[in-house]
C-alpha positions in Angstrom: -9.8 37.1 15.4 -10.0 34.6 18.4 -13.5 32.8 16.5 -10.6 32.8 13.6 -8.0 31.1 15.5 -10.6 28.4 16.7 -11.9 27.8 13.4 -8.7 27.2 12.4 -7.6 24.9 15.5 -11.1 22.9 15.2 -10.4 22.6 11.2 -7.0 21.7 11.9 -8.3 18.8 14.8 -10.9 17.5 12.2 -8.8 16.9 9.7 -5.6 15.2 12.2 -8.8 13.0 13.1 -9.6 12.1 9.5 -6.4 11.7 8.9 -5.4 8.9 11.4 -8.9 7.0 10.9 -7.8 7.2 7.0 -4.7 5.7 8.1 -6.2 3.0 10.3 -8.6 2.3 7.5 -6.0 2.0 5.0 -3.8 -0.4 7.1 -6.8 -2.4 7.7 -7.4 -2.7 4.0 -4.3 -3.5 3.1 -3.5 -6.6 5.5 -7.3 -7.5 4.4 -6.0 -7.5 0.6 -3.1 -9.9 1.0 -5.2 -12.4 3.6 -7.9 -12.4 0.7 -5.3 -13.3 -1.9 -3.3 -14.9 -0.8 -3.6 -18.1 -3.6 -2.7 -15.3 -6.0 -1.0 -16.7 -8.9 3.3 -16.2 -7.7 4.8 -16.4 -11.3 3.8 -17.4 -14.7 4.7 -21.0 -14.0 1.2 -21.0 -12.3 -0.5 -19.3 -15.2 -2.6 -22.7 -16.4 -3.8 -23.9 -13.1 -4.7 -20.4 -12.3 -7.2 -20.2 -15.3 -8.6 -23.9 -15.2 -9.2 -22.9 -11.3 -10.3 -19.6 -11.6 -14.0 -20.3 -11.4 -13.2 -20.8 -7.5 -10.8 -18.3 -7.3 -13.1 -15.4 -8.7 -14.3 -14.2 -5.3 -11.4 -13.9 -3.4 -9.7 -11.9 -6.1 -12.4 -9.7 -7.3 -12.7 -9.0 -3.0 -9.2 -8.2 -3.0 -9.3 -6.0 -5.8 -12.0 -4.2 -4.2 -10.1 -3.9 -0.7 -7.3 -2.7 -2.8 -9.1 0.0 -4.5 -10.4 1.1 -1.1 -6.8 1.0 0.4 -5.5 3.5 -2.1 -9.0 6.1 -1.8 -7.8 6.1 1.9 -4.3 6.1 1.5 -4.4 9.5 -0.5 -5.5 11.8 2.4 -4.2 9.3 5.1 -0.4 10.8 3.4 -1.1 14.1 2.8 -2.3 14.5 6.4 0.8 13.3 7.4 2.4 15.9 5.2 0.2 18.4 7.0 1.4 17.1 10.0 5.4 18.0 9.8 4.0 21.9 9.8 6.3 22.9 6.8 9.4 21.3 8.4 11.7 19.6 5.9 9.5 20.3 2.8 11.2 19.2 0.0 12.3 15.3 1.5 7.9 15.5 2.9 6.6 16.7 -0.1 8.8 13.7 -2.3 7.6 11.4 0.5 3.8 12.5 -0.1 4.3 11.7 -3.2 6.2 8.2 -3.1 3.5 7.4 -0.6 0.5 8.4 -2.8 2.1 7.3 -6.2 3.2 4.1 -4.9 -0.2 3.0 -3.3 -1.9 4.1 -6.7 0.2 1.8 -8.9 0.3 -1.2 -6.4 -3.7 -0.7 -6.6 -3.7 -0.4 -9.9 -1.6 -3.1 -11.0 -3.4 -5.5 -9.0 -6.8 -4.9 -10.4 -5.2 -4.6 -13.9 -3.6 -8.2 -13.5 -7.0 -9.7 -11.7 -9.4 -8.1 -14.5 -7.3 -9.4 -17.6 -7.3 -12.8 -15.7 -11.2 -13.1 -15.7 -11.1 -12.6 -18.9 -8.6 -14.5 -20.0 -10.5 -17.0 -18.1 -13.2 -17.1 -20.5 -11.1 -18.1 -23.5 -9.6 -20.5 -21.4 -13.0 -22.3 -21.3 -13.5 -22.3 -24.9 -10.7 -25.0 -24.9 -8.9 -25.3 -28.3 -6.3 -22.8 -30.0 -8.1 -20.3 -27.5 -7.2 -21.7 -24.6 -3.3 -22.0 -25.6 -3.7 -18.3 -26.2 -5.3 -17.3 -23.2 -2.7 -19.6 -21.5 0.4 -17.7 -23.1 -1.3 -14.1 -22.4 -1.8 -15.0 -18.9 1.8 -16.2 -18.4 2.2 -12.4 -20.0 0.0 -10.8 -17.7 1.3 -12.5 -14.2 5.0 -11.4 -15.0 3.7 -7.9 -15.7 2.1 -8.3 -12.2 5.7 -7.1 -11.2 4.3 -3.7 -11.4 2.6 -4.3 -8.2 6.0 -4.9 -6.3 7.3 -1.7 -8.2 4.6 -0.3 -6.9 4.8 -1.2 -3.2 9.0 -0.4 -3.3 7.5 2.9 -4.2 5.4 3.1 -1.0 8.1 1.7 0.7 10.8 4.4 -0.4 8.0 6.8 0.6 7.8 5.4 4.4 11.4 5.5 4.6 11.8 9.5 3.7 9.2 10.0 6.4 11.2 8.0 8.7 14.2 9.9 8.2 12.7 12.8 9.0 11.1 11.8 11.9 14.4 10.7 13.2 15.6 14.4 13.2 12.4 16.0 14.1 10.2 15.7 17.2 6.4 15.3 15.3 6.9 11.6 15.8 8.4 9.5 18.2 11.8 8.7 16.8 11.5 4.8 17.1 8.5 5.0 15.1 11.1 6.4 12.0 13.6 3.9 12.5 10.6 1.4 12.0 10.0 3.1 8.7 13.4 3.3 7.3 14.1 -0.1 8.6 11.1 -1.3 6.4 12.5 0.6 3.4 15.7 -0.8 3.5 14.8 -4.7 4.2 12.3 -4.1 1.6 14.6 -3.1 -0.9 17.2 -6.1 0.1 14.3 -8.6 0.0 13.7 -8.2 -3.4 16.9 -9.0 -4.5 17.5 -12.6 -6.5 19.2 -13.9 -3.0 18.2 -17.0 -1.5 16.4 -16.5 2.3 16.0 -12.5 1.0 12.2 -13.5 0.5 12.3 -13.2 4.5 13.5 -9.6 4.9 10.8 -8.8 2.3 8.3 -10.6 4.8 9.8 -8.6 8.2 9.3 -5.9 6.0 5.7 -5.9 5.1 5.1 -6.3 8.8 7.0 -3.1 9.5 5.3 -1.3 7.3 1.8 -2.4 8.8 3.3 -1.2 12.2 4.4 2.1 11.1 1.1 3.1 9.3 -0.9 1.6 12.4 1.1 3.9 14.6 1.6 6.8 12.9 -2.7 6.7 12.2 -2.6 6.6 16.1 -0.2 9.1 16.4 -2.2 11.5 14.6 -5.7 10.6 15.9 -4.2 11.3 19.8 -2.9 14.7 18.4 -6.4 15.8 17.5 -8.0 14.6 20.8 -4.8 16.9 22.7 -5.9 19.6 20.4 -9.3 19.3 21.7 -8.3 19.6 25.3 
């Protein structure tokens, strides 16, 4: 029974451990993805000089569909550590924050490789010149507004962070600063995207918090497995 219980508590350490350098990873990805694109094409207005340019702007988008991609793989058992990690407290409100968490990371990813793969495409008719390249043009305007999906996606994720932060406000796993960070980030994500003028600003605040929060809730789970090991 005691080799049980150690199994157990070693199992347990490993996967805290795995679960804060998934974090870290993920956080690292992310803030990689946005530095990479960050001439990504804003609105449809932008659609024309996108594909004319896109030649030059292959690289950096492909990369940050990559880093994207990655940021999600990670993000998936990064969030359902850190549904381990409340110990069955609250279940229901960590449970539908595991799952804003995972399902918003996997449409943001999505999205954006969707939207960068139909652009190098769309790319190629664009070179053809002609009736093509009105086409491809038009399409592309399509394809950018659709891009939306990406922000959807990210609200998601953002709604996700902000259950957890509630939660950690009335529990002791966490430090309760660290879920005011995350349902601050929730809520000035959610004004930011609203058709205000100076909103845009909240969103940006935001996106920082949210870096914060998944940086030092990854650390907060890493030290818990090096205290489990002593």
């Amino acid at each position: 029974m005691a080799g049980g219980v150690s199994m157990g508590g070693g199992s347990r350490k490993q996967e805290s451990m795995w679960g804060g350098i998934c974090g870290i990873l993920t956080g690292i990805l992310f803030v990689a993805t946005f530095a990479v694109a960050y001439n990504f094409p804003a609105g449809p207005s932008q659609a024309d000089a996108t594909l004319a340019g896109f030649d030059s702007l292959r690289p950096s988008f492909l990369a940050a569909a990559v880093l994207i991609g990655l940021a999600a793989v990670f993000g998936i058992p990064f969030y359902s550590e850190l549904r381990n990690a409340f110990a069955g407290k609250d279940d229901f409100l960590i449970g539908a924050a595991t799952l804003f968490s995972i399902v918003g990371i996997v449409i943001t990813a999505v999205g954006f490789i969707g939207e960068v793969i139909a652009l190098d495409s769309l790319s190629l008719a664009y070179g053809a010149g002609g009736v093509s390249r009105t086409v491809a043009v038009v399409v592309a305007q399509a394809v950018i507004g659709f891009g939306n999906v990406v922000i959807f996606g990210f609200l998601v994720l953002v709604a996700g962070v902000g259950v957890y932060g509630y939660v950690t406000i009335r529990g002791r796993r966490f430090p309760r600063w660290l879920g005011a960070v995350g349902v601050l980030a929730a809520i000035l994500s959610l004004v930011g995207t609203l058709p205000v003028s100076g909103t845009f600003v909240l969103f940006i605040v935001a996106f920082v918090l949210i870096f914060v929060w998944i940086f030092a809730t990854s650390g907060y789970l890493w030290r818990s497995s090096i205290g489990a090991e002593r």
